[in-house]
N, C-alpha and C positions, 0 to 999 in steps of 0.2 A: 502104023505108029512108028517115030521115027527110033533110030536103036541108040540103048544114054551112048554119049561118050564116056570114051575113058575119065576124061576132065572133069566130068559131072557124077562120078561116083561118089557116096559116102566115104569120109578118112577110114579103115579099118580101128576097131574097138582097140586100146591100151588095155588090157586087162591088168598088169602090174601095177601102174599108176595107178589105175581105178581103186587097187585092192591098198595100196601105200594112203591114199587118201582116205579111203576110211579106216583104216591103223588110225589117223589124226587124229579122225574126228571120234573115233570111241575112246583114248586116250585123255585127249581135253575131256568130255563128257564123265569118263569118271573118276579125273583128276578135280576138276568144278563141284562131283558131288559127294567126296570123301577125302583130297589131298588139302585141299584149298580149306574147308569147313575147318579141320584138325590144325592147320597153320594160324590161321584165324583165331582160333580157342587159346593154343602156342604163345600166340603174341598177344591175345588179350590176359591172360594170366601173368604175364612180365608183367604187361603195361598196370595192374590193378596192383598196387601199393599197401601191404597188410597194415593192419591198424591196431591200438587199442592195445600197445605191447607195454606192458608197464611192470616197471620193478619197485615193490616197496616196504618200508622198516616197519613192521607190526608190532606189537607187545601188546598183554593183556593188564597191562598199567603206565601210565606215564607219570609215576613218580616215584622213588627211593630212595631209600634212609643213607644218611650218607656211611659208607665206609661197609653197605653191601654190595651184592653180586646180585645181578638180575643177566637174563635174556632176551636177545630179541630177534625175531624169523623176518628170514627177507624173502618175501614171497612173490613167486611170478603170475604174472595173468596174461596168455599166450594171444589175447585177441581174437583175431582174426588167423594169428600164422602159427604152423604146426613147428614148434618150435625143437632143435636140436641139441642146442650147447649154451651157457651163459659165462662171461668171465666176469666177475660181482667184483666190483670193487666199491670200498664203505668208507668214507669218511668222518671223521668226529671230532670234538673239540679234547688235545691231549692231557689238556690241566683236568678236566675235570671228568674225565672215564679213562680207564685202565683197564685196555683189552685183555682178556685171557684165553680166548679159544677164539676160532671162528671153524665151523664143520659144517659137509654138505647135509644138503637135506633130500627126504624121500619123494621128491616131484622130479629131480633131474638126479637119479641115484649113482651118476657114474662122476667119479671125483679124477677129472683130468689132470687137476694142478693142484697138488696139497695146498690147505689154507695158509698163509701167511700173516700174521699181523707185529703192526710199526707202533711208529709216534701218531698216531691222530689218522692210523688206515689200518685196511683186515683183506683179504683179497683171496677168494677162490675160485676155481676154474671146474665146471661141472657139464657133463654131457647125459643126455636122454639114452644110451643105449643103442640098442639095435633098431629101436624104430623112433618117430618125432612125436611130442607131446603136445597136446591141446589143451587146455584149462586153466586150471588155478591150483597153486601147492606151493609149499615150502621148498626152496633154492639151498639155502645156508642158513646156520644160526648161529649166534657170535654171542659172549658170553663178555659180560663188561664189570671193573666193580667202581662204585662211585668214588672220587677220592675226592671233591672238592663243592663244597653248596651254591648252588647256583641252577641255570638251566642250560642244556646241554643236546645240540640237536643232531640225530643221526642219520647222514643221507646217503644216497645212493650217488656213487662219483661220475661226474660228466664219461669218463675214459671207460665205465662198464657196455658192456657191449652184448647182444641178445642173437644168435645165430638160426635160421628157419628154413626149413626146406624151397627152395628156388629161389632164394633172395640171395645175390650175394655181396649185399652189404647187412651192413648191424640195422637191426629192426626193433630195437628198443626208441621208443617215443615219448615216454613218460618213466617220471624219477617219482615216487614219492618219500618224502620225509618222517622222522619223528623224532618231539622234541620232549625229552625227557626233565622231570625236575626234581634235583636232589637237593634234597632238606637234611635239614638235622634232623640228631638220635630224639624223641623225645622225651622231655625232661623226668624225672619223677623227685616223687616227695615223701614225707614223712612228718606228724605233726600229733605230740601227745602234749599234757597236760599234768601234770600231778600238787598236791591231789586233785583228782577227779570233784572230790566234794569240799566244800568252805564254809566257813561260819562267817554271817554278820553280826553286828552289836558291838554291845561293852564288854571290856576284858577278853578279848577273845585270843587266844593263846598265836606267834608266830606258829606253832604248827599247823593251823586251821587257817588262815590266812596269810597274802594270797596264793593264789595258785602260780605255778613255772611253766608258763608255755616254753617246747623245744621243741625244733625243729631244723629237718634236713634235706639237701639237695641236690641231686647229679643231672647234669647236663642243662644247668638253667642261667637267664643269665639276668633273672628280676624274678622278685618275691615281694610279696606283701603281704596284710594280715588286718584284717577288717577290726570293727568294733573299736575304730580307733588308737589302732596299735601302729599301722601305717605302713611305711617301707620299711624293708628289714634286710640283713645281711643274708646271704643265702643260706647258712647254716645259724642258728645260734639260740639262746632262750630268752624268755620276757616274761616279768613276775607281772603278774594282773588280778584285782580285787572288786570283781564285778559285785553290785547290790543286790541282782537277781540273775538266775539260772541263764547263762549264756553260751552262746554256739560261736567258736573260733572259724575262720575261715581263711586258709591257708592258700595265695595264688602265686603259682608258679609260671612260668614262660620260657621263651627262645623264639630264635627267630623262625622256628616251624609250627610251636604250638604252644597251649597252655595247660594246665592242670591243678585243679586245687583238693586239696585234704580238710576234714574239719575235725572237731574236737569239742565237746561240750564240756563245760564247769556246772555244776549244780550249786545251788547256793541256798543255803536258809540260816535262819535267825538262831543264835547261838541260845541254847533252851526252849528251843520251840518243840517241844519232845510230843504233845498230842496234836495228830489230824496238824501238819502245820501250815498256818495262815499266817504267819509272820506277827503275830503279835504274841508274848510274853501274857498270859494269866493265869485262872487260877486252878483249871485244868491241868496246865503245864507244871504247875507248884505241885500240885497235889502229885503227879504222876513224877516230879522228882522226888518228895518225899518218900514216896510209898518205896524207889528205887533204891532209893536211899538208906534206907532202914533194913531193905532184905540185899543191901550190898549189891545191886546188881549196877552190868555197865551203862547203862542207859542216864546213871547218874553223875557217870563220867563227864562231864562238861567242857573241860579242858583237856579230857585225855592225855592226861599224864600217867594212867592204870589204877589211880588212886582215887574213890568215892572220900572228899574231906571236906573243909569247909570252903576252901578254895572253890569249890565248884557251886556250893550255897553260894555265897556271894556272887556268882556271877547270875544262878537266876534271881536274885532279890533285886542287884540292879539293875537288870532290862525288866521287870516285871514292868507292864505294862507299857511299853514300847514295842 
């Protein structure tokens, strides 16, 4: 066999390089299988856009009387993002609510910026604390009183702004509204009669007929009064001599509401003194006789206090009408 040459020998082993090389390659490998995954996640969380952040004007009524004081909560609902801080800003129409408070509320309990409120805005600055909130609660609550009728919508201002963990812009995405409608006080009334009771017939005394409807009214701005009495002035009386027992009906109004009052008249026939049916006979004779004789009042006809012939005369000539 012939002997190698020198030329023909294997290069001697690098052992350093050998050992530098694979430094690389388990560096890449567990950079691939734990640095890369975690950067990935990294930028996929920037790149995912939270959602569903909405700020909005709540009340458990949307109308009041005008020249009260109501409430209304501005409530967050955090979406998708754990939300930190909010700066609420509210706008409204100034003619017709008159702020008086605006305070934070128990969902973002940390008051960064005392509340403020203007001409037709209310504005506070509130922060989550030590850690970031998820859900839905109350923000602020602003306290209004109505000064003028009409309707009156309260919204949440383009310039309000929602702050969330990793986002570092405003993540508010949705404003909701609420429109309020102040009406008038409503009206009341009052509506009596006197007397309550009338006599029909002949001779029948001014004090027995007719009767004085009166009546009165705050906060109205139309009345009327049925049975043919008609429109009427909002306060005042009207003498009325129904034939038979009649029911007044008293309607009041404004531009929020109406209400009516009523009042009945009783009516019967002047000596109709038994069981009465409206006619004069001889029943009725006999039971003023008898009246008559033991002085009692029942024979009073005219009610003057006096049992005389004045009051004869008056059953003789309705007898039998």
């Amino acid at each position: 066999m012939d002997p190698i040459h020198p030329l023909d020998a294997p290069p001697p082993v690098n052992h350093r390089a050998l050992f530098s090389v694979l430094i690389v390659v388990v560096v890449g490998f567990l950079a691939y299988q734990y640095v890369l995954p975690k950067s990935r996640l990294d930028f996929n969380r920037g790149d995912a856009a939270v959602s569903g952040v909405t700020l909005s004007v709540q009340s458990t009524t949307t109308s009041v009387v005008l020249n009260n004081q109501f409430t209304v909560d501005v409530v967050l609902n955090t979406g998708t993002a754990t939300v930190t801080a909010a700066d609420i800003r509210i706008s409204f129409p100034q003619n017709t609510l008159q702020p008086i408070s605006i305070t934070g509320g128990s969902f973002l309990p940390s008051v960064l910026s005392p509340g403020t409120i203007g001409s037709g805005t209310a504005s506070i600055v509130v922060g989550s604390g030590t850690a970031g909130r998820q859900g839905m609660g109350t923000v602020a609550m602003i306290t209004f009183r109505a000064v003028q009728i009409g309707t009156a919508t309260i919204q949440v201002d383009a310039t309000s702004q929602v702050a969330a963990v990793g986002e570092p812009v405003n993540v508010l995405t949705i404003r909701t509204p609420l429109t309020m409608t102040v009406a008038n006080n409503p009206p009341t009334a009052e509506l009596s009669a006197s007397p309550l009771a009338i006599k029909t017939g002949l001779l029948v005394p001014v004090s027995l007929a007719p009767s004085r409807l009166t009546w009165s009214t705050t906060n109205a701005t139309a009345a009327s009064i049925d049975q043919g009495v008609g429109t009427v002035q909002l306060s005042g009386t009207k003498d009325v001599a129904p034939s038979t027992t009649t029911t007044y009906t008293l309607t009041v109004s404004n531009s929020s509401s109406s209400i009516t009052r009523t009042v009945t008249v009783q009516v019967s026939k002047i000596g109709d003194i038994v069981a009465p049916v409206n006619t004069i006979d001889i029943f009725d004779y006999n039971a003023f006789v008898t009246a008559f004789i033991n002085n009692s009042s029942s024979a009073d006809l005219d009610a003057d206090g006096d049992m005389d012939l004045f009051d004869y005369n008056i059953i003789v000539t309705n007898f039998g009408r």
